[in-house]
N, C-alpha and C positions, 0 to 999 in steps of 0.2 A: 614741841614744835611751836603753840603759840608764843612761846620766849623767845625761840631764835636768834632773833634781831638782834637783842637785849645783850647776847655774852658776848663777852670783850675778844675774844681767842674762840676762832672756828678753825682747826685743822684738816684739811682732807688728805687723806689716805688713797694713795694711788699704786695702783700698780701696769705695769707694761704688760701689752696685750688683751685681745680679748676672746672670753669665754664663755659667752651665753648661749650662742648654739652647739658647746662642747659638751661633752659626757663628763661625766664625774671625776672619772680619771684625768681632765686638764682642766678640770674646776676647782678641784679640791688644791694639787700643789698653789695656784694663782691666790685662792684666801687665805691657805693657810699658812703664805709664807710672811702676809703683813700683819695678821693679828697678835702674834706676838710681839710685833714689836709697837703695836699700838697698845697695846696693854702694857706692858713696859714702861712706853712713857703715862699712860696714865698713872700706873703707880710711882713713876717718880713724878708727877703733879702734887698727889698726894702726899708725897712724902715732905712736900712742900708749903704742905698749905692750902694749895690748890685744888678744888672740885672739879669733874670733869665727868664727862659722861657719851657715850659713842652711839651714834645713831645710823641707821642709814636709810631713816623713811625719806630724806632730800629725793634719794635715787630713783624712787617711782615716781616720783612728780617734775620732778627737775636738774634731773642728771645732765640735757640737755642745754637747760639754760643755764647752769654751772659750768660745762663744758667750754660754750660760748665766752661767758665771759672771764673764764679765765684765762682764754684762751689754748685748752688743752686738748691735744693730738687728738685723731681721732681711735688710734689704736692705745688709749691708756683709759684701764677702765676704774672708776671711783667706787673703791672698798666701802671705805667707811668719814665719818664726817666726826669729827672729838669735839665738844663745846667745852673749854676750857674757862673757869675764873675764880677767881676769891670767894668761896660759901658766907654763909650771914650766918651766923652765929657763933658758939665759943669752942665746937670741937664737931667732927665726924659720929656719927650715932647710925646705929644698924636703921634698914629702913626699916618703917612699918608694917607686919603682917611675916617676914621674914625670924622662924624659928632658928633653932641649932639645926645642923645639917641631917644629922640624922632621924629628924621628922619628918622629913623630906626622903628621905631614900625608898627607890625603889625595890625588889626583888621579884623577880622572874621575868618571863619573856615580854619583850614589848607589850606595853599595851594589856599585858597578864598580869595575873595576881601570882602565878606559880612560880616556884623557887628553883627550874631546872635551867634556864638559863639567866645571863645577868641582861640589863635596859637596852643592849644592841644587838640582843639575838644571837651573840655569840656564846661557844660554852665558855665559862668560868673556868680561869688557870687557876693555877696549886701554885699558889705565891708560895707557901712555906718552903718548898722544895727546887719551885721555880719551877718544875716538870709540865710537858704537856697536857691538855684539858681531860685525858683522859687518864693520867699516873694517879697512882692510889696518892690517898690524903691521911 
């Protein structure tokens, strides 16, 4: 955020209507129908050349005075914010601190170390078979 100013290309991500005093269930369709298509264009940023990176700390501080001066409805509410521009150096490099994926993975229940359910609480499917969480494996 102290860059900001700095990148060439800020995009906001908007969507129609709004959802903050709604439940889940009219929260969840409203994000979840722009994030992929901002991840989309980020990766064709990338595939570009282009760095890019999506924030949305603007939105607790200054959703409103974005709102203002861009002059946008008041029923469209701002997802996400893309800082888009040319990296400085000679190629994309994983960040730092950032292993293979599966140093990182979890198993068992939220929050648990146990191995009977998978990181959403839900039971584990039988991919092999595709069968319900409870078909033999």
């Amino acid at each position: 955020m102290q860059h900001l100013s700095e990148v060439p290309v800020l995009i906001l991500a908007c969507a129609e209507g709004r959802v903050e005093h709604a439940g889940p269930g009219a929260q969840a369709p409203l994000y979840g129908s722009i994030f992929p298509a901002v991840w989309s264009l980020m990766l064709a940023f990338r595939a570009r050349g282009i760095g890019s990176v999506l924030t949305i700390l603007h939105i607790e501080h200054f959703e409103r005075e974005m709102a203002r001066v861009l002059e946008l409805p008041a029923d469209v509410t701002q997802v996400a914010l893309v800082a888009a521009g040319y990296f400085t150096g000679t190629d994309f490099k994983p960040a730092k601190g950032w292993g293979p994926a599966a140093e990182g993975e979890r198993k068992g229940r939220y929050g648990a170390g146990g191995s009977e359910t998978t990181g959403c609480g839900m039971e584990p499917r039988n991919v092999d078979s595709g069968g319900p969480p409870d078909s033999p494996r």
